[in-house]
C-alpha positions, 0 to 999 in steps of 0.5 A, a space after each residue: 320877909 327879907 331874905 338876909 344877904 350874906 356879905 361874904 358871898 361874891 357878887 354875881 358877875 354882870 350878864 354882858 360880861 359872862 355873855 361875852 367872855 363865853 363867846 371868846 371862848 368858843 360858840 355857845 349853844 342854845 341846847 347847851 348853854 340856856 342862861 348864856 344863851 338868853 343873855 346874848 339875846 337881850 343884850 345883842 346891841 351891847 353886846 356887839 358894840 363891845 365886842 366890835 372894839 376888839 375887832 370882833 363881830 357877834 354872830 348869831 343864828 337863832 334858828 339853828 341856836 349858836 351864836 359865835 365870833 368871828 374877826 373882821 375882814 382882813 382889809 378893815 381900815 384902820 387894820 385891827 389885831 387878829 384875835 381869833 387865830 386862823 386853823 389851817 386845816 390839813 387834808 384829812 380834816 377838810 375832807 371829814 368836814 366836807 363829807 360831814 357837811 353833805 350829811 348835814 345837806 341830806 340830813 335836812 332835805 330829808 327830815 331835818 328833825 331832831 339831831 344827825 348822829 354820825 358813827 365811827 364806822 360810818 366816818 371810817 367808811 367815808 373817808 376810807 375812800 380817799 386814803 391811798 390803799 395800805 395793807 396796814 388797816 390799823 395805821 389807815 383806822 388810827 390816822 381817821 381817829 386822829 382826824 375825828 378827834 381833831 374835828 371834835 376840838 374844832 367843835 363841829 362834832 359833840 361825843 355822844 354821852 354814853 356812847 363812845 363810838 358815835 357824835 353829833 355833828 353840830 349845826 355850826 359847820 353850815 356856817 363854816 362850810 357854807 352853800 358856796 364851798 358845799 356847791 363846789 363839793 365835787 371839784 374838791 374832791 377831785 382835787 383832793 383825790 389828784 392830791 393823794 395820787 388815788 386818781 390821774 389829774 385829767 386837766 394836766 393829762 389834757 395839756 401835755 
């Protein structure tokens, strides 16, 4: 029998639209976004060229399941709007998510299963390190919540549900944090050590 259409209900919205507007609104996940997920693999080409005319380019990893946008080189000809703002990071930011992308490294050479959880004491322990030395533990304690509570709306760490204390640190930042900036890992610490003042600056110690 025909199932009878109730005329007062909304149309349901065309895939390659609900497909694209979830990208501009952040990655999407294939673990958290099935259906969106699904429509961005069957309709990739469309997809792309419709999003290419506001100077965007699709992104998709199915390996590591997220798909995000990303703007078109600066030097594009003719130059387009830039949709996607750029995040400047502050120092405590970059350092997290350095730190958090070695874990991602290890975590892979390793075992590579399942997901990388990581713990308040553990990204406390991390970033303790390059924080310059203060008797006052509750102000060096708040300033590493605010950097991981600003590293959650950056999207590269997902709270645990049910478990306030820890997070899991989504696979996107390997395409944010790439092979290239990890190999350069060391130099950006001592960089960012010089910065804080908690080591000497050896190259300016050698020319004077």
């Amino acid at each position: 029998p025909r199932v009878p259409v109730d005329p007062t209900a909304s149309p349901a919205p065309p895939p390659l639209s609900v497909a694209a507007i979830t990208l501009l609104k952040g990655v999407v996940y294939r673990d958290t976004q099935e259906q969106v997920w699904r429509h961005i693999l069957a309709l990739h080409h469309p997809l792309r060229e419709h999003l290419a005319v506001l100077g965007l380019v699709l992104v998709v990893d199915e390996a590591e399941g997220y798909a995000y946008l990303r703007s078109l080189p600066d030097d594009t000809e003719p130059p387009m709007p830039r949709l996607i703002a750029r995040h400047r990071l502050s120092l405590h930011v970059s350092l997290l998510l350095a730190q958090l992308r070695k874990a991602v490294a290890e975590f892979d050479a390793t075992s590579g299963e399942g997901r990388l959880v990581v713990t308040r004491d553990r990204l406390v322990e991390d970033l303790r390190t390059f924080l310059p030395g203060t008797s006052n533990e509750a102000r060096v304690v708040d300033q590493i919540d605010r950097t991981i509570a600003k590293v959650v709306d950056l999207g590269f760490l997902r709270p645990m549900t049910g478990r306030s204390q820890e997070w899991e640190v989504r696979r996107i930042i390997k395409a944010f944090v790439d092979a290239q900036w990890l190999g350069e890992f060391d130099a950006r610490l001592q960089e960012y050590a010089v910065a804080l003042g908690l080591v000497a600056d050896t190259d300016q110690g050698r020319s004077s």
